[in-house]
Residue, then its C-alpha position, 0 to 999 in steps of 0.5 A: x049947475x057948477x061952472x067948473x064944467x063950463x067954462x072949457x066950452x063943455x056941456x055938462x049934463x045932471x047924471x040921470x039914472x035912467x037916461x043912463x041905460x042908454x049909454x055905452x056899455x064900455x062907459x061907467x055910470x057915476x052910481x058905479x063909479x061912486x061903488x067900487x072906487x077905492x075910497x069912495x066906495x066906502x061912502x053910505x046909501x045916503x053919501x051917495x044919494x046926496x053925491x049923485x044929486x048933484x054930480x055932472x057927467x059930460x062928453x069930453x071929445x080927444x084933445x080937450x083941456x079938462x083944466x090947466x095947470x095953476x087953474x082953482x080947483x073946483x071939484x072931483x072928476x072921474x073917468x066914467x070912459x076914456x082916458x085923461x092924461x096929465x101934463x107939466x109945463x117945462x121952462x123950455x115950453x115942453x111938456x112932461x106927461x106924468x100920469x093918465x087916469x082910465x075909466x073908474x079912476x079919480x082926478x082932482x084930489x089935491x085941490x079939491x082939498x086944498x082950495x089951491x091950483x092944479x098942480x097940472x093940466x089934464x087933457x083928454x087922450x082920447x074921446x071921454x066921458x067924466x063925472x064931476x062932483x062940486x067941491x062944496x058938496x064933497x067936502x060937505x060930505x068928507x067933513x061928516x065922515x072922518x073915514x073918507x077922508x082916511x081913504x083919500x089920504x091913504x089913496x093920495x099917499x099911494x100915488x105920491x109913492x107912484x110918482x116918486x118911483x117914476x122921478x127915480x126912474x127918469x132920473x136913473x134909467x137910460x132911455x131904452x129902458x124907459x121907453x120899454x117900461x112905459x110900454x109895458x105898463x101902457x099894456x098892463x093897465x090897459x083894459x084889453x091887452x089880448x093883442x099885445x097893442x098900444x095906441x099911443x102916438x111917438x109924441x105922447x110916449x116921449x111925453x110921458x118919459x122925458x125924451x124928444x119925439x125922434x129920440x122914441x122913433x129912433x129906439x123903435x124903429x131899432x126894435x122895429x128892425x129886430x122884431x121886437x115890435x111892429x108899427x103900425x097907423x097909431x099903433x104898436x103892436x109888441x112882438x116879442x115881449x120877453x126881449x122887451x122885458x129883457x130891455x126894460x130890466x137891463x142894467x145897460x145904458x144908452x143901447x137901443x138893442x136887446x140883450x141878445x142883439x149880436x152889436x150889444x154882446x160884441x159892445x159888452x165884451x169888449x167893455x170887460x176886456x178893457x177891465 
């Protein structure tokens, strides 16, 4: 058994078919893992055979460190249940959050390609489930399929658009409109989204987008107080979402209201009378 699933305090179990079946029915198997991913799915009966052979699937409970930044890469991870969040060290000793992987996403890339380092340290957000497969057999397998390694390339080229987006976006956007947006795409990806919730705590959205745990509690309890949203025990539940959309689009800068807040459209107005 590989030790890259060990050595964090972690059981890791050989992925069994048919003790499969008893398993959640909210969970992935990694065989379906293996079937619809964006790149992996182009893998032959054969791939998959030999993949599956030795895959490892293990319980990661909330809070746990799959791996930490700068540590050898030793294979691929999916997300058969849960969710991964991963986070970069500042200078300061705080931590950025820069993306989460959901269930049927991959993680790994990069240094399973390279050999190298992490390039962040993946924790688990919530009580998990991940399939690994060891470096040596996956790159076994990519180095007979030139196509694969086409579709990873395709694949990581598309996140690194993502992450460029999301740089600009901290960089150029003011924080409402941040913590709005992040909102919204917590609710977009999410797998259920019919109640309009989400489940992330105050410290976890100022993680993902740059600002400090009170800077966050002070924008939503302003949205709070204009119904925007509600907050609830590890929830926030959006109320109105076309004012949240109106804030995550607005071209004003620093304004923790709505565009049809009565303080921002007196602010406004007095900015065009001093033109």
């Amino acid at each position: 058994m590989d030790s890259g699933m060990q050595d964090k305090g972690i059981i890791a179990m050989p992925f069994d078919q048919a003790a499969s079946k008893s398993r959640s029915s909210a969970a992935l198997t990694p065989l379906q893992l293996l079937s619809v991913h964006s790149y992996l799915s182009v893998l032959t009966p054969s791939d998959v055979e030999t993949l599956l052979a030795r895959t490892v699937v293990k319980p990661v409970p909330a809070g746990r460190v799959v791996f930490r930044q700068h540590e050898p890469g030793s294979g691929l991870y999916g997300v058969l249940a849960g969710r991964v969040a991963f986070n970069i060290a500042a200078h300061n000793g705080k931590t950025l959050q820069i993306k989460s992987a959901r269930r049927g996403d991959t993680f790994g890339e990069i240094s399973l390609l390279d050999g190298r380092g992490h390039l962040s340290t993946a924790v688990a957000q919530h009580t998990s489930e991940l399939m690994f497969i060891p470096r040596r057999e996956f790159m076994s397998v990519v180095s007979r399929r030139p196509d694969l390694m086409i579709q990873i390339m395709e694949h990581l080229c598309g996140r690194l658009r993502g992450h460029v987006g999301d740089i600009a976006n901290l960089a150029y956007m003011d924080a409402s409109r941040r913590l709005a947006r992040q909102i919204i795409i917590i609710l977009a990806e999410a797998d259920e989204a019919s109640d309009s919730s989400v489940e992330e705590s105050q410290g976890d959205l100022a993680a993902m987008i740059g600002l400090s745990r009170e800077h966050v509690s002070r924008k939503l309890m302003a949205w709070s107080k204009q119904g925007v949203i509600e907050q609830r025990r590890g929830r926030i539940i959006v109320r109105n979402a076309q004012a949240l959309k109106q804030i995550a689009s607005s071209e004003a800068r620093g304004d923790a209201c709505s565009l049809s807040c009565p303080k921002h459209n007196e602010r406004k107005r007095r900015d065009l009378d001093g033109m």
